[in-house]
Backbone as CSV, one residue per row, in Angstrom:
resi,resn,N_x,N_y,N_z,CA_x,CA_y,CA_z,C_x,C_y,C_z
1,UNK,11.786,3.295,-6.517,10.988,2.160,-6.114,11.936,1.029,-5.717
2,UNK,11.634,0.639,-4.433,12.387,-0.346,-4.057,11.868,-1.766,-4.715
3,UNK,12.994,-2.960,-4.907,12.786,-4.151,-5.485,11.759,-4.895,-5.358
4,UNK,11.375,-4.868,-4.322,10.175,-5.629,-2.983,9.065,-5.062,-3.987
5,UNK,8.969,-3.474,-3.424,7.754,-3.008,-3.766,7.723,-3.310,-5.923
6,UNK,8.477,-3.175,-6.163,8.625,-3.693,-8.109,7.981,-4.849,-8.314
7,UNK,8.489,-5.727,-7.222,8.249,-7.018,-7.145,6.499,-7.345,-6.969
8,UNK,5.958,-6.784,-5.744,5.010,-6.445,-5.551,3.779,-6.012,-6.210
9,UNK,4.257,-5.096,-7.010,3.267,-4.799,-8.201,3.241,-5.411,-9.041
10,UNK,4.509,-6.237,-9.688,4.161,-6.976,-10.886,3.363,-8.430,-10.200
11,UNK,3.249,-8.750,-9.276,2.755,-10.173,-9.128,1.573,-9.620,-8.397
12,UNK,1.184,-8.511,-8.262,-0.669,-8.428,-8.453,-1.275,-7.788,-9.589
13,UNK,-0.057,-7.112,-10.327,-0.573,-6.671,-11.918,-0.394,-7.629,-13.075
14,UNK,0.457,-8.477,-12.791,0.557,-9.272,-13.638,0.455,-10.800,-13.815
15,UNK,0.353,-11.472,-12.590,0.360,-12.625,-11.683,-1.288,-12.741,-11.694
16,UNK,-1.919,-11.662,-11.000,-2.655,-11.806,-10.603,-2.582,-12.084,-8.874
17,UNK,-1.756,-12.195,-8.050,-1.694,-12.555,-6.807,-2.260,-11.708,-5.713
18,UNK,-2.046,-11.727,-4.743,-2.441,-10.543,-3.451,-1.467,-10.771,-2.678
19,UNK,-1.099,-10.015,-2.207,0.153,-9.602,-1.475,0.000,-9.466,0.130
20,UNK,0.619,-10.544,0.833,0.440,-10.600,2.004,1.659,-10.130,2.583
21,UNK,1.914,-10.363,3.970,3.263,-9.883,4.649,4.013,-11.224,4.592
22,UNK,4.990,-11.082,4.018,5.892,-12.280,3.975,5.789,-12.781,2.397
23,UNK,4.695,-13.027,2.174,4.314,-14.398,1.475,2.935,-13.299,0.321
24,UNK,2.984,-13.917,-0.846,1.963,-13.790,-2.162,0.866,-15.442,-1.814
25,UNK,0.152,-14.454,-2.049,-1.395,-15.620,-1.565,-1.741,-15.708,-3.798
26,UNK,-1.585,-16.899,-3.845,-1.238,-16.880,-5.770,-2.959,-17.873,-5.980
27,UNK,-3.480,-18.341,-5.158,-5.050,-19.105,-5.130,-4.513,-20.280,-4.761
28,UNK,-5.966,-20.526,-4.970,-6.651,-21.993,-4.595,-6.255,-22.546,-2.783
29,UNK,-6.000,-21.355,-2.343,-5.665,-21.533,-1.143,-3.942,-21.674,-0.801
30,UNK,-3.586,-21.155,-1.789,-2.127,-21.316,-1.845,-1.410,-20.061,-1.519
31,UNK,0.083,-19.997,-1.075,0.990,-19.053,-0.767,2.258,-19.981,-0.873
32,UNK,3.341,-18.173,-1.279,4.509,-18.557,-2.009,4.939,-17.539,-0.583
33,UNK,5.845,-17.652,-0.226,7.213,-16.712,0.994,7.596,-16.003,-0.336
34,UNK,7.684,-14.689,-0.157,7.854,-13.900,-0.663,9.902,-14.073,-1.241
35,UNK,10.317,-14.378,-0.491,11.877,-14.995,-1.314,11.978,-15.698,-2.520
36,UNK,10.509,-16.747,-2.428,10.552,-17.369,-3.461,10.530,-17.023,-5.121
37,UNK,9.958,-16.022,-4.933,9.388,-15.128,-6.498,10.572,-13.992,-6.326
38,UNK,11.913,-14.046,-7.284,12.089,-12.669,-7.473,13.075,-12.562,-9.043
39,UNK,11.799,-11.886,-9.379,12.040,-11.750,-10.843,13.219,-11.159,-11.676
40,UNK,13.896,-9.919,-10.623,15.215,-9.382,-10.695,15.997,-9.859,-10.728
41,UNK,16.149,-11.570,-10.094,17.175,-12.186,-9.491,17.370,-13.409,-10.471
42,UNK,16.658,-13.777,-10.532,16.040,-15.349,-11.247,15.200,-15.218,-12.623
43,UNK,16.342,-15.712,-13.582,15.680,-15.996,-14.863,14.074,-16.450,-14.971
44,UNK,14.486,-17.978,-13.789,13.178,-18.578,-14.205,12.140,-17.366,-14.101
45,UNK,12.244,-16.991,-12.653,11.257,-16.066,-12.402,10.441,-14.900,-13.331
46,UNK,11.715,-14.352,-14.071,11.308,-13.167,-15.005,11.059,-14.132,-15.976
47,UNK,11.301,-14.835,-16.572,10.321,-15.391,-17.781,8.748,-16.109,-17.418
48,UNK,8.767,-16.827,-16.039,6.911,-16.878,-15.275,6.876,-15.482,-15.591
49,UNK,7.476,-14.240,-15.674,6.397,-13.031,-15.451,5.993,-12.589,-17.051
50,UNK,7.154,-12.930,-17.944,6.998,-12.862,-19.157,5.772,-13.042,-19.367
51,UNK,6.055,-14.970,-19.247,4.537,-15.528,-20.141,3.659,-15.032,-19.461
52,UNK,3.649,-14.758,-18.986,1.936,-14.886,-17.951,1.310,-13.091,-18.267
53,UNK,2.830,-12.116,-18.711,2.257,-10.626,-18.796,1.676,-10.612,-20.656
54,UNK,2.031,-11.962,-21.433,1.228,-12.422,-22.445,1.475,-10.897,-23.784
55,UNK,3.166,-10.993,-24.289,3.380,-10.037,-24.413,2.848,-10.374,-26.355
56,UNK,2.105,-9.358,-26.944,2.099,-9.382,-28.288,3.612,-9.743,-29.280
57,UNK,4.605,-9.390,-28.759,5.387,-9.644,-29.394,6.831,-9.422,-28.589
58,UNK,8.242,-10.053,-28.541,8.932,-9.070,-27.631,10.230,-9.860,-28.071
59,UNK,11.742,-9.344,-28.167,12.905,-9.523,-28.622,13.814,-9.588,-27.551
60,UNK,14.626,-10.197,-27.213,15.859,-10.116,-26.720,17.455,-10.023,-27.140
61,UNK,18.828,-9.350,-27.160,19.818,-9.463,-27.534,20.277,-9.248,-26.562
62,UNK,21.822,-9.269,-26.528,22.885,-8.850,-25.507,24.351,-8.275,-26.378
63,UNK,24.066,-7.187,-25.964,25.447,-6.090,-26.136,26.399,-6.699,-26.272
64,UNK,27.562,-6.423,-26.866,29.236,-6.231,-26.521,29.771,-6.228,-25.721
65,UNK,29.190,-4.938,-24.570,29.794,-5.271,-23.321,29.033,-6.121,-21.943
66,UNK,27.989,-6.965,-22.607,28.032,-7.769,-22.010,26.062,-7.782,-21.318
67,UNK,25.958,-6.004,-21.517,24.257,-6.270,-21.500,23.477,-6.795,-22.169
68,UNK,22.152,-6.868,-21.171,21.291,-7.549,-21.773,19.985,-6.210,-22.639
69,UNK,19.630,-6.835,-23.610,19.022,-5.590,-23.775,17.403,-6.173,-24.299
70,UNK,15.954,-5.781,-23.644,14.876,-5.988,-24.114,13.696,-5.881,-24.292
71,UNK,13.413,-5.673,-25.162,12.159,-5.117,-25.718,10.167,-5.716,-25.528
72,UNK,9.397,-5.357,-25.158,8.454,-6.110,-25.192,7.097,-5.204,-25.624
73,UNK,6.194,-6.116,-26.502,5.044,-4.800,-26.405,4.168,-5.703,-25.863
74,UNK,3.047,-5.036,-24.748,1.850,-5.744,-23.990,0.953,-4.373,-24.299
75,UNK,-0.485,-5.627,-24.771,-1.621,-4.476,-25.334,-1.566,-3.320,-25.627
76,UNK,-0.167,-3.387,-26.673,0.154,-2.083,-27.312,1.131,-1.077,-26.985
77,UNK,1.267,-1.337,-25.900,2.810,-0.558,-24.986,3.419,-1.270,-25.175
78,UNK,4.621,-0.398,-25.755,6.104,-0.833,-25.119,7.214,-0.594,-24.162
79,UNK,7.643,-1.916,-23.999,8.461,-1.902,-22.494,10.232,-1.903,-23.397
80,UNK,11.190,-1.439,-22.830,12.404,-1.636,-23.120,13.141,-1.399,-21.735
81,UNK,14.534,-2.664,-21.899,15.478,-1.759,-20.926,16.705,-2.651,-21.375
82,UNK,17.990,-2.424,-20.648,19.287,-2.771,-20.981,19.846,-2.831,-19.419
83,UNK,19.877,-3.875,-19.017,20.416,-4.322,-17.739,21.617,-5.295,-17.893
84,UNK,22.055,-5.431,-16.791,23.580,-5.857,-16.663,23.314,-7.584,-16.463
85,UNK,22.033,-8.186,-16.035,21.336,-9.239,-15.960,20.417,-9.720,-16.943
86,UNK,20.301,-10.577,-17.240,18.927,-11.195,-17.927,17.498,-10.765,-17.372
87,UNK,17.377,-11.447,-16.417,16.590,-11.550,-15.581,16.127,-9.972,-15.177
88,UNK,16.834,-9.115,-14.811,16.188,-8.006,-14.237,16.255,-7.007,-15.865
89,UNK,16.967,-7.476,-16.888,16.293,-6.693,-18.355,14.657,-7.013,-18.825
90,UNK,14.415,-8.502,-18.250,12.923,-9.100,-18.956,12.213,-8.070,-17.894
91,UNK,12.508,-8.252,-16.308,11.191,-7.637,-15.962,11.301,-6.589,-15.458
92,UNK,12.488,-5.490,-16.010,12.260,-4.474,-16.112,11.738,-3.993,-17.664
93,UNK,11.675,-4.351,-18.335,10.624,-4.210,-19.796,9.728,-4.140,-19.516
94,UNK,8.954,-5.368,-18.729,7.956,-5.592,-18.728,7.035,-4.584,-17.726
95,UNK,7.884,-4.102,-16.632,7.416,-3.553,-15.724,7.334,-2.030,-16.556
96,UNK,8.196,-2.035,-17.228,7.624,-0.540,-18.037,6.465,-0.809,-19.150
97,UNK,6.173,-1.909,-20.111,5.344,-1.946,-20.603,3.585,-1.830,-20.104
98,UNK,3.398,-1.919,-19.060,2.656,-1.866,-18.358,2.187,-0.787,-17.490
99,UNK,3.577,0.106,-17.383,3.157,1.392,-16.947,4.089,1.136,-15.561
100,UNK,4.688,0.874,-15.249,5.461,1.023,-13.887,7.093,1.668,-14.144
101,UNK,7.557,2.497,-13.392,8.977,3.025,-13.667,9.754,2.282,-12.432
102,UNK,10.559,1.157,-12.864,11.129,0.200,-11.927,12.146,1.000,-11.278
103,UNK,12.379,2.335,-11.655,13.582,3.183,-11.253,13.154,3.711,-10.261
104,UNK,11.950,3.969,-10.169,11.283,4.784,-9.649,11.420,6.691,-9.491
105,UNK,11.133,7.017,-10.972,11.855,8.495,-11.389,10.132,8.575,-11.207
106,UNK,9.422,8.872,-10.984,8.193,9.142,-11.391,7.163,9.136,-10.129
Protein backbone atom coordinates (compact mmCIF):
# COMPACT_ATOMS: atom_id res chain seq x y z
CA UNK A 1 0.00 0.00 0.00
CA UNK A 2 1.27 3.10 -1.11
CA UNK A 3 1.54 6.23 1.50
CA UNK A 4 -1.17 8.35 -0.36
CA UNK A 5 -3.47 5.51 -0.49
CA UNK A 6 -2.55 4.75 3.84
CA UNK A 7 -3.08 8.19 4.03
CA UNK A 8 -6.32 8.04 2.35
CA UNK A 9 -7.95 5.54 4.30
CA UNK A 10 -7.10 6.73 7.56
CA UNK A 11 -8.65 10.27 6.97
CA UNK A 12 -12.02 8.71 5.76
CA UNK A 13 -11.80 5.91 8.44
CA UNK A 14 -10.74 7.83 10.93
CA UNK A 15 -11.10 11.63 10.20
CA UNK A 16 -14.10 11.09 8.92
CA UNK A 17 -13.23 13.10 5.58
CA UNK A 18 -13.95 12.29 1.75
CA UNK A 19 -11.36 12.17 -0.43
CA UNK A 20 -11.17 14.28 -3.38
CA UNK A 21 -8.36 14.60 -6.12
CA UNK A 22 -5.82 16.74 -4.70
CA UNK A 23 -7.43 17.84 -1.63
CA UNK A 24 -9.70 15.96 1.60
CA UNK A 25 -13.14 17.74 1.66
CA UNK A 26 -12.96 17.54 6.04
CA UNK A 27 -16.87 19.69 6.19
CA UNK A 28 -18.59 22.52 6.65
CA UNK A 29 -17.64 23.28 3.24
CA UNK A 30 -14.08 22.99 3.82
CA UNK A 31 -10.90 21.34 2.04
CA UNK A 32 -7.34 20.61 3.04
CA UNK A 33 -4.62 19.98 -0.41
CA UNK A 34 -3.84 16.81 0.21
CA UNK A 35 0.14 17.80 1.18
CA UNK A 36 -1.24 19.26 4.00
CA UNK A 37 -2.26 16.09 6.12
CA UNK A 38 0.55 13.57 6.21
CA UNK A 39 0.59 11.58 9.09
CA UNK A 40 3.85 9.53 8.15
CA UNK A 41 5.68 12.65 7.94
CA UNK A 42 4.45 15.00 10.66
CA UNK A 43 4.13 14.39 14.28
CA UNK A 44 1.52 16.94 14.53
CA UNK A 45 -0.34 15.09 12.00
CA UNK A 46 -0.13 11.50 13.49
CA UNK A 47 -1.16 12.63 16.84
CA UNK A 48 -4.66 14.72 14.99
CA UNK A 49 -5.02 11.02 13.87
CA UNK A 50 -4.36 9.65 17.31
CA UNK A 51 -6.90 11.73 19.13
CA UNK A 52 -9.51 11.74 16.86
CA UNK A 53 -9.01 7.46 16.24
CA UNK A 54 -10.05 7.90 20.28
CA UNK A 55 -7.78 5.09 21.33
CA UNK A 56 -8.97 3.13 24.77
CA UNK A 57 -5.67 3.15 25.90
CA UNK A 58 -2.14 3.34 24.03
CA UNK A 59 1.83 3.61 25.11
CA UNK A 60 4.73 4.92 23.51
CA UNK A 61 8.72 4.20 24.05
CA UNK A 62 11.78 4.43 21.92
CA UNK A 63 14.45 1.72 21.59
CA UNK A 64 18.24 1.89 21.99
CA UNK A 65 18.78 2.07 18.65
CA UNK A 66 16.90 4.79 18.25
CA UNK A 67 13.18 3.39 17.28
CA UNK A 68 10.17 4.37 17.97
CA UNK A 69 8.01 1.77 19.21
CA UNK A 70 3.86 1.86 19.68
CA UNK A 71 1.21 0.39 20.91
CA UNK A 72 -2.54 1.34 20.75
CA UNK A 73 -5.88 -0.44 21.47
CA UNK A 74 -9.14 1.12 19.51
CA UNK A 75 -12.54 -0.67 20.36
CA UNK A 76 -10.64 -3.50 21.43
CA UNK A 77 -7.97 -4.06 18.72
CA UNK A 78 -4.69 -3.70 18.93
CA UNK A 79 -2.41 -1.72 16.80
CA UNK A 80 1.55 -2.02 17.30
CA UNK A 81 4.58 -1.04 15.26
CA UNK A 82 8.34 0.05 15.64
CA UNK A 83 9.36 2.64 13.10
CA UNK A 84 12.44 4.58 12.58
CA UNK A 85 10.06 7.90 13.05
CA UNK A 86 7.61 8.99 15.56
CA UNK A 87 5.22 10.01 13.48
CA UNK A 88 4.93 7.10 11.03
CA UNK A 89 5.16 4.49 14.48
CA UNK A 90 1.71 6.42 15.85
CA UNK A 91 -0.02 5.97 12.55
CA UNK A 92 1.18 2.98 11.63
CA UNK A 93 -0.39 1.44 15.02
CA UNK A 94 -3.12 2.98 14.48
CA UNK A 95 -3.63 2.04 10.97
CA UNK A 96 -3.27 -1.56 12.15
CA UNK A 97 -5.56 -1.19 15.04
CA UNK A 98 -8.28 -0.63 12.91
CA UNK A 99 -7.68 -3.21 10.49
CA UNK A 100 -5.44 -1.75 7.72
CA UNK A 101 -1.85 -3.41 6.84
CA UNK A 102 0.16 -0.08 6.13
CA UNK A 103 2.72 -2.56 4.50
CA UNK A 104 0.45 -3.64 2.46
CA UNK A 105 1.20 -7.69 2.86
CA UNK A 106 -2.43 -8.45 2.66
Amino acid sequence: MTTDMLTSLLAQRVLGWRVGPERFLVGNRRWLPRWRFQPTESVKDAYCLLERAAPQEYSMDRAQDGRFWVKVRIAGATGEAQESTQARAVTFAVARAIGLDPEGRN
